[in-house]
Every structure is written in structure tokens, then in C-alpha cells.
Predicted model as a PDB file, atoms N, CA, C, CB and O in Angstrom, pLDDT in the B-factor column:
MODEL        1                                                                  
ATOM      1  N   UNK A   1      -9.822   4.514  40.019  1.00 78.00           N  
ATOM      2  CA  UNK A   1     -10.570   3.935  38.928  1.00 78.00           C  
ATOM      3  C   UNK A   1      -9.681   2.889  38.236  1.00 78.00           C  
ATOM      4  CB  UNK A   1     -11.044   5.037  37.927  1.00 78.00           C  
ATOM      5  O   UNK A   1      -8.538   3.342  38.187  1.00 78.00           O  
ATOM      6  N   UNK A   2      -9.769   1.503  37.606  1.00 85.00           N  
ATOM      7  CA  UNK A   2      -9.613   0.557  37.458  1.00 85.00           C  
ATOM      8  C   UNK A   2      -9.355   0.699  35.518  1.00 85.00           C  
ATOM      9  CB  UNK A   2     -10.745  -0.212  38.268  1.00 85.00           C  
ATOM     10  O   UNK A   2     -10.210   1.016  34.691  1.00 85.00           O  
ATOM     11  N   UNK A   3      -8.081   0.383  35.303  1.00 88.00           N  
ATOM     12  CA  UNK A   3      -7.864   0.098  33.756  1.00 88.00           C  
ATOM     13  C   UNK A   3      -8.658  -0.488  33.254  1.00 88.00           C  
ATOM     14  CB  UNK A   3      -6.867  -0.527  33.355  1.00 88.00           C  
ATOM     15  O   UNK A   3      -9.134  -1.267  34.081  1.00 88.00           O  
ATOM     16  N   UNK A   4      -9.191  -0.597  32.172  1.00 94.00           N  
ATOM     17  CA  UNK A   4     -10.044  -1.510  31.202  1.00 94.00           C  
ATOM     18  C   UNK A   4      -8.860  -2.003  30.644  1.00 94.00           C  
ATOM     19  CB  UNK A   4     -11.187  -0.816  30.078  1.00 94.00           C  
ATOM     20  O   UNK A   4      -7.776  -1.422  30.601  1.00 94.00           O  
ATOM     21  N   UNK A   5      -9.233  -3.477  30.082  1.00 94.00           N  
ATOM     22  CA  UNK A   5      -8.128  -4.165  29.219  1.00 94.00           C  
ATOM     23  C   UNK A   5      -7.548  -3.553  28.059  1.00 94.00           C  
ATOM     24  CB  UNK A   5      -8.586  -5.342  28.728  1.00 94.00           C  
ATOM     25  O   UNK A   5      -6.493  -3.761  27.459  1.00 94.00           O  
ATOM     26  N   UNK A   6      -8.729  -2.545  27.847  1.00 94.00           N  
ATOM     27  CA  UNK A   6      -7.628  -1.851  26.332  1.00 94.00           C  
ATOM     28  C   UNK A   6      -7.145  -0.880  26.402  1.00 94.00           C  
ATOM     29  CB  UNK A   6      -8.149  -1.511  25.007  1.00 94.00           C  
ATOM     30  O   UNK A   6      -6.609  -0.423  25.393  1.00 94.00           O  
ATOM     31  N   UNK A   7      -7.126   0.138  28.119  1.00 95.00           N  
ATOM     32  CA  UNK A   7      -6.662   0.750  28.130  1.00 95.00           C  
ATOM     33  C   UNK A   7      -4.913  -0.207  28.694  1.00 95.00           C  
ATOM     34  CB  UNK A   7      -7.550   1.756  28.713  1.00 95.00           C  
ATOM     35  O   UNK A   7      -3.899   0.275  28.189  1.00 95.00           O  
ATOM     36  N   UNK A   8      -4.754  -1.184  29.461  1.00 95.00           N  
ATOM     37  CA  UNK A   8      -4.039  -1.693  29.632  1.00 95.00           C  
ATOM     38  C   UNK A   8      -2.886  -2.193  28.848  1.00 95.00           C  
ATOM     39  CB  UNK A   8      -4.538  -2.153  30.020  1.00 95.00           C  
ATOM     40  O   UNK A   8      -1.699  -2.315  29.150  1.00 95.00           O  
ATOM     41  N   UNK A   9      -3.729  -2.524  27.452  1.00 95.00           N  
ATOM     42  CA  UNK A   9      -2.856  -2.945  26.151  1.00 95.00           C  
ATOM     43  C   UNK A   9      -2.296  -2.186  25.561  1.00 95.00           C  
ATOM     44  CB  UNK A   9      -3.383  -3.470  25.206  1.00 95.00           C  
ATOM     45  O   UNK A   9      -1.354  -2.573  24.870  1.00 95.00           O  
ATOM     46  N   UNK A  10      -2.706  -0.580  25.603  1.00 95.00           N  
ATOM     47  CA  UNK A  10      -2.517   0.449  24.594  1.00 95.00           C  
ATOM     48  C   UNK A  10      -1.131   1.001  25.810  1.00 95.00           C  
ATOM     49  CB  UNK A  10      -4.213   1.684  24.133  1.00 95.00           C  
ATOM     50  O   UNK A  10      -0.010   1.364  25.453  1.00 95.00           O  
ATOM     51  N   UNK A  11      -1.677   0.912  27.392  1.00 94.00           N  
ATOM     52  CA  UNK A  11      -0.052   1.117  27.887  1.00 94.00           C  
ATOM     53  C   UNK A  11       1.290  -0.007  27.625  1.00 94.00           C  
ATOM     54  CB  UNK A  11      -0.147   1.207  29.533  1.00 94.00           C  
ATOM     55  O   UNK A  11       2.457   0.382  27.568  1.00 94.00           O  
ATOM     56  N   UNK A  12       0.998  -1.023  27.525  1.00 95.00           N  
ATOM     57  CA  UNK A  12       1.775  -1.919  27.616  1.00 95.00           C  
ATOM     58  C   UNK A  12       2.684  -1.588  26.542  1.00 95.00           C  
ATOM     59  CB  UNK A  12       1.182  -3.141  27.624  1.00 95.00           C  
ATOM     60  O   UNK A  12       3.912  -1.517  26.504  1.00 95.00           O  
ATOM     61  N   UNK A  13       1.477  -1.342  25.385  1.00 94.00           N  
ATOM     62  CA  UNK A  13       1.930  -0.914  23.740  1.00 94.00           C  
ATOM     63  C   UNK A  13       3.125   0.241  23.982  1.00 94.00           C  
ATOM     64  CB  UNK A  13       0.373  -0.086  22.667  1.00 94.00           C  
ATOM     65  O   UNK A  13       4.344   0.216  23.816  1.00 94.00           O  
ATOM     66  N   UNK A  14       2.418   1.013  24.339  1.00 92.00           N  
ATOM     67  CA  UNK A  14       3.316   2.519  24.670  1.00 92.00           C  
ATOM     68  C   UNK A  14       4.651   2.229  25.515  1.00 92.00           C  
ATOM     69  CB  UNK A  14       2.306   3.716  25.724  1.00 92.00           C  
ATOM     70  O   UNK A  14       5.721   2.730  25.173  1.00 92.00           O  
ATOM     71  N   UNK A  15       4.533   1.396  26.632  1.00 93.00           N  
ATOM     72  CA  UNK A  15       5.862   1.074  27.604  1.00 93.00           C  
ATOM     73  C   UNK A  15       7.165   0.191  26.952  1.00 93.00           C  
ATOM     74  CB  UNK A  15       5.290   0.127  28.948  1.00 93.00           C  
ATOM     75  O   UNK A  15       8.194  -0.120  27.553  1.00 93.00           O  
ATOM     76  N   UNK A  16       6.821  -0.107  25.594  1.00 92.00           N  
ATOM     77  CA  UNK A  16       7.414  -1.323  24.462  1.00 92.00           C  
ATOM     78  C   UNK A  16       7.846  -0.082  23.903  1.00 92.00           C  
ATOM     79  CB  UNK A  16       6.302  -2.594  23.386  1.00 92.00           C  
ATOM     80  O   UNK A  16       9.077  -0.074  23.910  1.00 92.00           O  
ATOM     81  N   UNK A  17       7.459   0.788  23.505  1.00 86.00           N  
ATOM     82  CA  UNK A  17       8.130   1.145  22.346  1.00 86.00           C  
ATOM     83  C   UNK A  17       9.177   2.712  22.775  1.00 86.00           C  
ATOM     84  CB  UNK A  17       6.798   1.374  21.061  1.00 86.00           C  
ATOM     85  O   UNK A  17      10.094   3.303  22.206  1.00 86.00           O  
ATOM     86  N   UNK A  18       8.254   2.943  24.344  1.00 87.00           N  
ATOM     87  CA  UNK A  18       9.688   4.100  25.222  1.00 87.00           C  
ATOM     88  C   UNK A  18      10.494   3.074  25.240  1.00 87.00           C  
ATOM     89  CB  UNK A  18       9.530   4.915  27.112  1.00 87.00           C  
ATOM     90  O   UNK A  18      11.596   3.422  24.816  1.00 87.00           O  
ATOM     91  N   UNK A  19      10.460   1.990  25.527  1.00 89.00           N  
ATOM     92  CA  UNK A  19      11.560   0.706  26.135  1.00 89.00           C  
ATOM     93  C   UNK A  19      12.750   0.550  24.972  1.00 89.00           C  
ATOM     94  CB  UNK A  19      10.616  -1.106  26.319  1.00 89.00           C  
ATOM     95  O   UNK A  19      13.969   0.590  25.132  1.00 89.00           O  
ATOM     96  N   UNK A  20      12.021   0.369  23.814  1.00 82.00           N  
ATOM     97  CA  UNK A  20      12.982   0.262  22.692  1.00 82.00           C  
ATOM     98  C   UNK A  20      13.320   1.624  22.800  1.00 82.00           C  
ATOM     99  CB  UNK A  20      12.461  -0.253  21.211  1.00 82.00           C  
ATOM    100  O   UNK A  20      14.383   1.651  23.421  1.00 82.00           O  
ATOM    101  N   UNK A  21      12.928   2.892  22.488  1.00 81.00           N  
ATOM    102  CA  UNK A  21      14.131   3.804  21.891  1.00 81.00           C  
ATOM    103  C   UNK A  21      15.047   4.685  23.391  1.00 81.00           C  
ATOM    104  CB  UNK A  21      13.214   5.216  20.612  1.00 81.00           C  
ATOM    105  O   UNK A  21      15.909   5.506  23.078  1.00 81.00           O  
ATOM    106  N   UNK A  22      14.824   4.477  24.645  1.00 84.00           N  
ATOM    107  CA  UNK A  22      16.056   4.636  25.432  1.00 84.00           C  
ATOM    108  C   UNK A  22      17.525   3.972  25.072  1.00 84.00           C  
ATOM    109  CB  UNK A  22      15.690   4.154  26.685  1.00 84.00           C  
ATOM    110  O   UNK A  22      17.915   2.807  24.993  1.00 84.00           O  
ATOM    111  N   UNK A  23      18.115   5.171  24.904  1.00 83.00           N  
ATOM    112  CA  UNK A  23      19.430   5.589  24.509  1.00 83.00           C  
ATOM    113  C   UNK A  23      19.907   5.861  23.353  1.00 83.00           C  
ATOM    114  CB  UNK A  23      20.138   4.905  24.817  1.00 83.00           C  
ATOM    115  O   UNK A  23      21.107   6.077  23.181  1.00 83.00           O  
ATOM    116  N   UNK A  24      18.998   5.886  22.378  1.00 82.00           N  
ATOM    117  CA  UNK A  24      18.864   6.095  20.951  1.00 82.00           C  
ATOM    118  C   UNK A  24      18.949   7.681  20.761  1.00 82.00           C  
ATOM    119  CB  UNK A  24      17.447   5.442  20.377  1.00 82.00           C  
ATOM    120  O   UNK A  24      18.607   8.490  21.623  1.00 82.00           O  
ATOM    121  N   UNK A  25      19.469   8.007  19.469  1.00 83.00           N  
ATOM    122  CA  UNK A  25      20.028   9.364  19.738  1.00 83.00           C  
ATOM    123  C   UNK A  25      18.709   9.487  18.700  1.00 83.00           C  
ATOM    124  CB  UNK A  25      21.897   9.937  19.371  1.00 83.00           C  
ATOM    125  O   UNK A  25      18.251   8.606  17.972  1.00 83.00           O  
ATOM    126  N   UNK A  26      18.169  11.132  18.910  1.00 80.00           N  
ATOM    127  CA  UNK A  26      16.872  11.458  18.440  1.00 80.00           C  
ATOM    128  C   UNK A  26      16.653  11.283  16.830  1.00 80.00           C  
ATOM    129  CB  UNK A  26      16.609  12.895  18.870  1.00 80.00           C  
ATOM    130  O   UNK A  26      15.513  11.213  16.369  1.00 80.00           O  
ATOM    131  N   UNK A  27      17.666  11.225  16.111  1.00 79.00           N  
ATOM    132  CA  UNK A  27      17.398  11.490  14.459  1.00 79.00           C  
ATOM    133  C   UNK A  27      17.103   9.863  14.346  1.00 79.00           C  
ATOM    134  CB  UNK A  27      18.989  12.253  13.284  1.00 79.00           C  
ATOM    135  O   UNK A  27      16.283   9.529  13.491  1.00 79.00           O  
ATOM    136  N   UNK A  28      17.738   8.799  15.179  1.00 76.00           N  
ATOM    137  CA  UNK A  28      17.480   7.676  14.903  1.00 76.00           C  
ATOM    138  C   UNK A  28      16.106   7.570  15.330  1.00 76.00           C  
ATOM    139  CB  UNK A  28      18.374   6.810  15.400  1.00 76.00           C  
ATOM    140  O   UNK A  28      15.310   7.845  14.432  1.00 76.00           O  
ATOM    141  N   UNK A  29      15.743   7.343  16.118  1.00 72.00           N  
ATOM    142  CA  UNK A  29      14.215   7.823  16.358  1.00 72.00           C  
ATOM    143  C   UNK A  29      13.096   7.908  15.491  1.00 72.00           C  
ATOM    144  CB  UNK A  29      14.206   8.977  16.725  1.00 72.00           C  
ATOM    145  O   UNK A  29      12.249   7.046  15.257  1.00 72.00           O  
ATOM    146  N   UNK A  30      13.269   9.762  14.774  1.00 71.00           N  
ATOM    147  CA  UNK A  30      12.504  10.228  14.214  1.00 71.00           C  
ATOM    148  C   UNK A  30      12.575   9.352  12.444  1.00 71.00           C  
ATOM    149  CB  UNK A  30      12.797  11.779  14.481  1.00 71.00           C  
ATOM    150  O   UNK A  30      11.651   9.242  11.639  1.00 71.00           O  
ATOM    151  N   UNK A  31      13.556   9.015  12.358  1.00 69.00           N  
ATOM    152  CA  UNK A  31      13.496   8.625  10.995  1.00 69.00           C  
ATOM    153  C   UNK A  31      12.544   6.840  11.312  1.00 69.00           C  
ATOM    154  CB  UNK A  31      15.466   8.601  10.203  1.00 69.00           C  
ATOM    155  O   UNK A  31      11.649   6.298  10.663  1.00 69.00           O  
ATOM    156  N   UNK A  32      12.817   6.680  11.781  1.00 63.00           N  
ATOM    157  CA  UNK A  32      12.020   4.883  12.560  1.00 63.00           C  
ATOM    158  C   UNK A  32      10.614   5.114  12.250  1.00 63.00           C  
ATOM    159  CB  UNK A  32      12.108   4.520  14.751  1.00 63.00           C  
ATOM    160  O   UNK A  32       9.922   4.313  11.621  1.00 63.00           O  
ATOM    161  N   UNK A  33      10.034   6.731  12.913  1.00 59.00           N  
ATOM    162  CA  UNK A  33       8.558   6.867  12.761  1.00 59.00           C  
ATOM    163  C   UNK A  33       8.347   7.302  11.720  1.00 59.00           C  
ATOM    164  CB  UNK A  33       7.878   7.586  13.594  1.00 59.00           C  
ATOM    165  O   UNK A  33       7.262   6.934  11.271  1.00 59.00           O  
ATOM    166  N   UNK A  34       9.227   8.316  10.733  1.00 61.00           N  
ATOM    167  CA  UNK A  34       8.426   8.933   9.444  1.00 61.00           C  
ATOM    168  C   UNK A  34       8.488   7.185   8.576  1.00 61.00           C  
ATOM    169  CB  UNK A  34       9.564  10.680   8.387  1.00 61.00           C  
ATOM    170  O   UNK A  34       7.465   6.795   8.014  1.00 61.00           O  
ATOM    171  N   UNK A  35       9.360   6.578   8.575  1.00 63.00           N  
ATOM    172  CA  UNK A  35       8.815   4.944   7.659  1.00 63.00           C  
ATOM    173  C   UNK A  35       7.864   4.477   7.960  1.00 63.00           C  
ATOM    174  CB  UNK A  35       9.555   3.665   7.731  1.00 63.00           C  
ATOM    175  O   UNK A  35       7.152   3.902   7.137  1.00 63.00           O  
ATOM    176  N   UNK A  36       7.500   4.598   9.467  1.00 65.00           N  
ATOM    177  CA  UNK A  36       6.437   3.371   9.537  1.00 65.00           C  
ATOM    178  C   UNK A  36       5.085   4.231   8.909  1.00 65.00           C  
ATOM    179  CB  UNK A  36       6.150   2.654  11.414  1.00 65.00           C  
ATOM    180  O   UNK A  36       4.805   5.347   9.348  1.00 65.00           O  
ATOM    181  N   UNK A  37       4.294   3.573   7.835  1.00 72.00           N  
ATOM    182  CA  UNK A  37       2.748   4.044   7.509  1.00 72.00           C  
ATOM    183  C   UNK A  37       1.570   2.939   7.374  1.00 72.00           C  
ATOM    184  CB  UNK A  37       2.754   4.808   6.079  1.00 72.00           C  
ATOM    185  O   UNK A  37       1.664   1.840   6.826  1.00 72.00           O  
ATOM    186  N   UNK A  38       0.820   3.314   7.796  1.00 78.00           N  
ATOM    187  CA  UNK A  38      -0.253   1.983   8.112  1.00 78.00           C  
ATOM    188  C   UNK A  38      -1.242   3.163   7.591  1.00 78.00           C  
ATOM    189  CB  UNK A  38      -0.514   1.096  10.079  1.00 78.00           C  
ATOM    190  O   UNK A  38      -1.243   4.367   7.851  1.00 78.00           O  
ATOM    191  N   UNK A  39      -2.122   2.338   6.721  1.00 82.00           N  
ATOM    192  CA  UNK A  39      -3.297   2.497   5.820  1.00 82.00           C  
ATOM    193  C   UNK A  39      -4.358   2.546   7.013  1.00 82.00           C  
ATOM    194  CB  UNK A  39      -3.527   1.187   4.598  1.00 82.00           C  
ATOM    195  O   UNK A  39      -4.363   1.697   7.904  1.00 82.00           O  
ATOM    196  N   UNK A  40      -5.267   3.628   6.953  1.00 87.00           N  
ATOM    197  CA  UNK A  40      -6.497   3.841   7.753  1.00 87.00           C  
ATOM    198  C   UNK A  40      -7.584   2.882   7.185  1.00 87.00           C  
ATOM    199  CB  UNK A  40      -6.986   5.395   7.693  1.00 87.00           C  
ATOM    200  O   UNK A  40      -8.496   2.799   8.008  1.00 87.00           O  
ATOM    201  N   UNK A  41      -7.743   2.372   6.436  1.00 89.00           N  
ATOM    202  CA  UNK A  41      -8.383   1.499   5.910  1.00 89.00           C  
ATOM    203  C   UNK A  41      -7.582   0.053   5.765  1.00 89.00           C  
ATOM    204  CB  UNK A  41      -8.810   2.085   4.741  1.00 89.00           C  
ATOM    205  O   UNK A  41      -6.559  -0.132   5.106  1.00 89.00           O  
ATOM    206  N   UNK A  42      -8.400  -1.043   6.649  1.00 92.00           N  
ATOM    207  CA  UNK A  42      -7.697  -2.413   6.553  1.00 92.00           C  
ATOM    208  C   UNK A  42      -8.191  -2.772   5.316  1.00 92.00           C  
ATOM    209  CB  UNK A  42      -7.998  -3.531   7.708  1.00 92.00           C  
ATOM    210  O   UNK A  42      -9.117  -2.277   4.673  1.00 92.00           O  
ATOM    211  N   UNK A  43      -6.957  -4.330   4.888  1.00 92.00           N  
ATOM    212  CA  UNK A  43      -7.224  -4.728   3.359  1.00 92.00           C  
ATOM    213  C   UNK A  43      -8.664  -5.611   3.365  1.00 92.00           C  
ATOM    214  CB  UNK A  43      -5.809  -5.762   2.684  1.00 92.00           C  
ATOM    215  O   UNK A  43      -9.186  -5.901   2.289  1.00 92.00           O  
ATOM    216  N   UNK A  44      -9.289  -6.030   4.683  1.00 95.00           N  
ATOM    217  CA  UNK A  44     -10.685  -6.528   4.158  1.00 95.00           C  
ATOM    218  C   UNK A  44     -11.471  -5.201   4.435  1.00 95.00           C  
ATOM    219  CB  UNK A  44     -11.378  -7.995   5.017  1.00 95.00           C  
ATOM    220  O   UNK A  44     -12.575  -5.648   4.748  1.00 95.00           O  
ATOM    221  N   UNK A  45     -11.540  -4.191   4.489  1.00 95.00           N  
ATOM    222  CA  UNK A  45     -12.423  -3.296   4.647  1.00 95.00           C  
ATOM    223  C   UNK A  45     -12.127  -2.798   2.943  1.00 95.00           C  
ATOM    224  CB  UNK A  45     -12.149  -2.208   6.069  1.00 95.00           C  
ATOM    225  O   UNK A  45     -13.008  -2.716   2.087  1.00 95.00           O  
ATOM    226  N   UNK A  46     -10.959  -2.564   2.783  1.00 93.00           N  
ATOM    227  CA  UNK A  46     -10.583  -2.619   1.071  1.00 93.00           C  
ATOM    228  C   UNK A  46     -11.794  -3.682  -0.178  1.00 93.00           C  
ATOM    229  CB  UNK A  46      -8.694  -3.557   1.045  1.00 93.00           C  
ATOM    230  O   UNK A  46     -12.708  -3.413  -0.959  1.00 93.00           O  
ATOM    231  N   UNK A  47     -11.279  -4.559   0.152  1.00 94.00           N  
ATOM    232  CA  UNK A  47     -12.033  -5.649  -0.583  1.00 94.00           C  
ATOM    233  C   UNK A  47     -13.261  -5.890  -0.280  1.00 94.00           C  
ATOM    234  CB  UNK A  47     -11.501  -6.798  -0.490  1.00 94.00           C  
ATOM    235  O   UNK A  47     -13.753  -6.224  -1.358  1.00 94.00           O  
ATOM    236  N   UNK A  48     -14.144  -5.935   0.577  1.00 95.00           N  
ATOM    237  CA  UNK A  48     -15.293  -5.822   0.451  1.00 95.00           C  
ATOM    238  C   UNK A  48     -15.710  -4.585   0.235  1.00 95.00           C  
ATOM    239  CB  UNK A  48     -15.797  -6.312   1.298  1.00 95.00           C  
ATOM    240  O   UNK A  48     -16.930  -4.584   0.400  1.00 95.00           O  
ATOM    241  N   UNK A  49     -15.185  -3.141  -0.154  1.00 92.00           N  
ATOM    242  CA  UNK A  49     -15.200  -1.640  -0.945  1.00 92.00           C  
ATOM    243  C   UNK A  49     -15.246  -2.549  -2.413  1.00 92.00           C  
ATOM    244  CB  UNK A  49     -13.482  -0.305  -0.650  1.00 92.00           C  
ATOM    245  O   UNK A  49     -16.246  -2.617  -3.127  1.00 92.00           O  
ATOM    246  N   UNK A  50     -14.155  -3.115  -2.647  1.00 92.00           N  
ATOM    247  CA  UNK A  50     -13.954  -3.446  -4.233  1.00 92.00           C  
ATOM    248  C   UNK A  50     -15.308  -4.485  -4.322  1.00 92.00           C  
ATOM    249  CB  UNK A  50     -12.164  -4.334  -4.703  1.00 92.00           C  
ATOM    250  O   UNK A  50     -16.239  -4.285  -5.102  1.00 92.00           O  
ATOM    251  N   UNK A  51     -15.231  -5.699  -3.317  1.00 92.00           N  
ATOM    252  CA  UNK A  51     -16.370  -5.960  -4.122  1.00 92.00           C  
ATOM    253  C   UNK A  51     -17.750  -5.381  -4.431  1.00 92.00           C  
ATOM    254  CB  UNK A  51     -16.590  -6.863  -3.818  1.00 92.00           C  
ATOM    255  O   UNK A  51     -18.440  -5.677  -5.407  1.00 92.00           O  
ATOM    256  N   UNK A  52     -18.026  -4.593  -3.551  1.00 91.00           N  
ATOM    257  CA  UNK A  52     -19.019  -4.182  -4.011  1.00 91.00           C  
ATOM    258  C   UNK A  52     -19.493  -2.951  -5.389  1.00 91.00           C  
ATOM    259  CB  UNK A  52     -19.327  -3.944  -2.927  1.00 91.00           C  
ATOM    260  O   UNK A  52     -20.434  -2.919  -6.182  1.00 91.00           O  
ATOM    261  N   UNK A  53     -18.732  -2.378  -5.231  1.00 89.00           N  
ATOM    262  CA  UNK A  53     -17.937  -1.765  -6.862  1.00 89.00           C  
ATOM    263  C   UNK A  53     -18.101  -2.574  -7.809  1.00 89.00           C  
ATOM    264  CB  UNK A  53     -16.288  -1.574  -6.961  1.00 89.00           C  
ATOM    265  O   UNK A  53     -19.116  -2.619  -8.505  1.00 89.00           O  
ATOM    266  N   UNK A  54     -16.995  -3.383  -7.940  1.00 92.00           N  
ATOM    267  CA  UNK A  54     -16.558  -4.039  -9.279  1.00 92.00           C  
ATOM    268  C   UNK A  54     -17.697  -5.200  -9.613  1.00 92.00           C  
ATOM    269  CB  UNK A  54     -14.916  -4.757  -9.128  1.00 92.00           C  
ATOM    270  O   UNK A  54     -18.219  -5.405 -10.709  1.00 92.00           O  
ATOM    271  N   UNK A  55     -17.952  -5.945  -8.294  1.00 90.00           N  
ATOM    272  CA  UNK A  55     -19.126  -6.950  -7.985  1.00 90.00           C  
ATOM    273  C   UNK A  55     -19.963  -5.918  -9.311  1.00 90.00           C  
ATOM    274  CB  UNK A  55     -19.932  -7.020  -5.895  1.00 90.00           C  
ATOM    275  O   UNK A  55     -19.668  -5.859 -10.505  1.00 90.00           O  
ATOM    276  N   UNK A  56     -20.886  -5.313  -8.685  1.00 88.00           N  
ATOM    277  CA  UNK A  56     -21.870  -4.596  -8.928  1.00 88.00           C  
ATOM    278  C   UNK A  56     -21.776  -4.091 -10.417  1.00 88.00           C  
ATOM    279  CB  UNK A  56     -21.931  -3.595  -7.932  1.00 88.00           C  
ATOM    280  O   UNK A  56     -22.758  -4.298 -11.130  1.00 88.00           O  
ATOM    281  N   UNK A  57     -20.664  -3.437 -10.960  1.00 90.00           N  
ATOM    282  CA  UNK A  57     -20.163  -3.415 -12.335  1.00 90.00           C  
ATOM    283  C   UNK A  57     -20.391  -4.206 -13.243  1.00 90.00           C  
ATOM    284  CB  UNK A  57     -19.108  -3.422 -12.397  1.00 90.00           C  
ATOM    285  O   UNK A  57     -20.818  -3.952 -14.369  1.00 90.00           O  
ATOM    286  N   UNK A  58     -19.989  -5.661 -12.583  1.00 90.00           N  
ATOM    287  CA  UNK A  58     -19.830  -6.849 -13.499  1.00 90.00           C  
ATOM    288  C   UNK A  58     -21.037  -7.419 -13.580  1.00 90.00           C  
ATOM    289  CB  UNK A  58     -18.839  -7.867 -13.087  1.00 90.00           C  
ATOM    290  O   UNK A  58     -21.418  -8.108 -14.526  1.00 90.00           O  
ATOM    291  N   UNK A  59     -21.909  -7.046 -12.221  1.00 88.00           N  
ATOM    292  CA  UNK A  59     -23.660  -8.203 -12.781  1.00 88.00           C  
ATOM    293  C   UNK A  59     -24.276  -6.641 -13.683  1.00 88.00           C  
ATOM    294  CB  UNK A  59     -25.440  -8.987 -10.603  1.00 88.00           C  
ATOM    295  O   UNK A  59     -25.067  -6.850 -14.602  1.00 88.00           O  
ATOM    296  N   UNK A  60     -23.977  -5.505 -13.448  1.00 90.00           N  
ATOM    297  CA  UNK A  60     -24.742  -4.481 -14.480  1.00 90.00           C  
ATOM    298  C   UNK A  60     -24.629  -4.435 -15.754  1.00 90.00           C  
ATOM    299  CB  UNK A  60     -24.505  -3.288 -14.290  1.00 90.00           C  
ATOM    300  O   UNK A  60     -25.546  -4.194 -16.539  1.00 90.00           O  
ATOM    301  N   UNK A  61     -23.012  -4.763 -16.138  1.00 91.00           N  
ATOM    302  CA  UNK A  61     -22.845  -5.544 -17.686  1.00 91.00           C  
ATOM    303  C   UNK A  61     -23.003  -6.635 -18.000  1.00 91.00           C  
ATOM    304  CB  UNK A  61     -21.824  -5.571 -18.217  1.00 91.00           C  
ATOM    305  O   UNK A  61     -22.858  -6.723 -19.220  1.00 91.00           O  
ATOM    306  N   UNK A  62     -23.326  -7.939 -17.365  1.00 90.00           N  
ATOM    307  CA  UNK A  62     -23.969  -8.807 -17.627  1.00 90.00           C  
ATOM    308  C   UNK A  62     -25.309  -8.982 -17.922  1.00 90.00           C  
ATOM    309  CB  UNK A  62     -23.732  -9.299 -17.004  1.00 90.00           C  
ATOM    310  O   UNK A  62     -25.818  -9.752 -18.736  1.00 90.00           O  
ATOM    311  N   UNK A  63     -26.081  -7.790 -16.803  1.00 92.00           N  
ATOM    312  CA  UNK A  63     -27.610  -7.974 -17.195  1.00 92.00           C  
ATOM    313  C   UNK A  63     -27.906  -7.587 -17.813  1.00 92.00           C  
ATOM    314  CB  UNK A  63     -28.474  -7.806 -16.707  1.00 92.00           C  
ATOM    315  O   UNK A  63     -28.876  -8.108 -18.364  1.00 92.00           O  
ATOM    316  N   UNK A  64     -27.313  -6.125 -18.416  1.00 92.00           N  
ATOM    317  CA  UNK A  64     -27.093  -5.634 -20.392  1.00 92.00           C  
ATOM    318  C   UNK A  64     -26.589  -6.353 -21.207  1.00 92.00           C  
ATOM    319  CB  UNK A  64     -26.181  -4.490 -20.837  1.00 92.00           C  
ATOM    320  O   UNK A  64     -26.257  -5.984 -22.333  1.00 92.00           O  
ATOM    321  N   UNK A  65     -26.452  -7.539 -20.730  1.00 90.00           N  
ATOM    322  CA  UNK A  65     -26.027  -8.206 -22.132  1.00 90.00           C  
ATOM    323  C   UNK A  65     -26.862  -9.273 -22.654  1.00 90.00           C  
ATOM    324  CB  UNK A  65     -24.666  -8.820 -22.058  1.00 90.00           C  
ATOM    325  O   UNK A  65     -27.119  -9.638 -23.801  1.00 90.00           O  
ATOM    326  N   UNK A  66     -27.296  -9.765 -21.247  1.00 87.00           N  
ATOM    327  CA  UNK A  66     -28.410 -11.029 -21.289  1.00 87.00           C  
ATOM    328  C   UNK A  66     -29.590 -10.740 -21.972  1.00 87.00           C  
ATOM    329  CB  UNK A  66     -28.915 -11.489 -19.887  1.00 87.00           C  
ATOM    330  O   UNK A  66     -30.329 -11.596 -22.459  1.00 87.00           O  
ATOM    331  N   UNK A  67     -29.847  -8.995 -22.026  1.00 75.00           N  
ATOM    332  CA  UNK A  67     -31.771  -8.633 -21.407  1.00 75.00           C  
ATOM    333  C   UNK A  67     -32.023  -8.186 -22.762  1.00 75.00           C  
ATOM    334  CB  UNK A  67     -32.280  -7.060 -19.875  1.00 75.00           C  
ATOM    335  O   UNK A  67     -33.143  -7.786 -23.081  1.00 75.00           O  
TER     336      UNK A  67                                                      
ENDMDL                                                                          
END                                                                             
């Protein structure tokens, strides 16, 4: 059965980063991964959350103020 391209990328990904830590002694390693943290939520998935919130906030006190 035949790789799909993203399964291809996600090895390539994986073969980069065994590549970097051969010969690295393990505490160096483990401390490399507890720093790295990446947000499950990207910053435009963020901001269009906020705008629609704050958006929505700001025309609801406006139209109480106009009406």
C-alpha cells in the first residue's frame, strides 16, 4: 500500500527529529520536549473566537445605547 503525502511528511517529520537527538544523552532530550508547548488552538482560530465575543458585545452595547 502506497504513502499518502501526509503520511510521508509526518515520516520525514519524525526521521528529523530521531536524526537530531542521536547521541544526545537522555535528560538532554527530555528537557528539549517538556519546553516545547504549542497551543491546541491556532491564533486565527483565537481571534475569530474573540471576534465574535467581543464583536457581538460591542454592537449589543451600542444598540442599547442608540434604541
Amino acid at each position: 500500500m502506497a504513502q499518502t503525502p501526509q503520511q510521508r511528511r509526518a515520516n520525514a517529520k519524525f526521521f528529523k527529529e530521531q536524526e537530531a537527538n542521536r547521541g544526545k544523552p537522555r535528560e538532554e532530550i527530555k528537557k528539549k520536549t517538556k519546553e516545547a508547548f504549542k497551543s491546541p488552538i491556532s491564533p486565527l482560530w483565537l481571534g475569530v473566537l474573540g471576534f465574535i465575543v467581543f464583536g457581538g458585545l460591542i454592537f449589543e452595547v451600542l444598540s442599547r445605547l442608540f434604541n
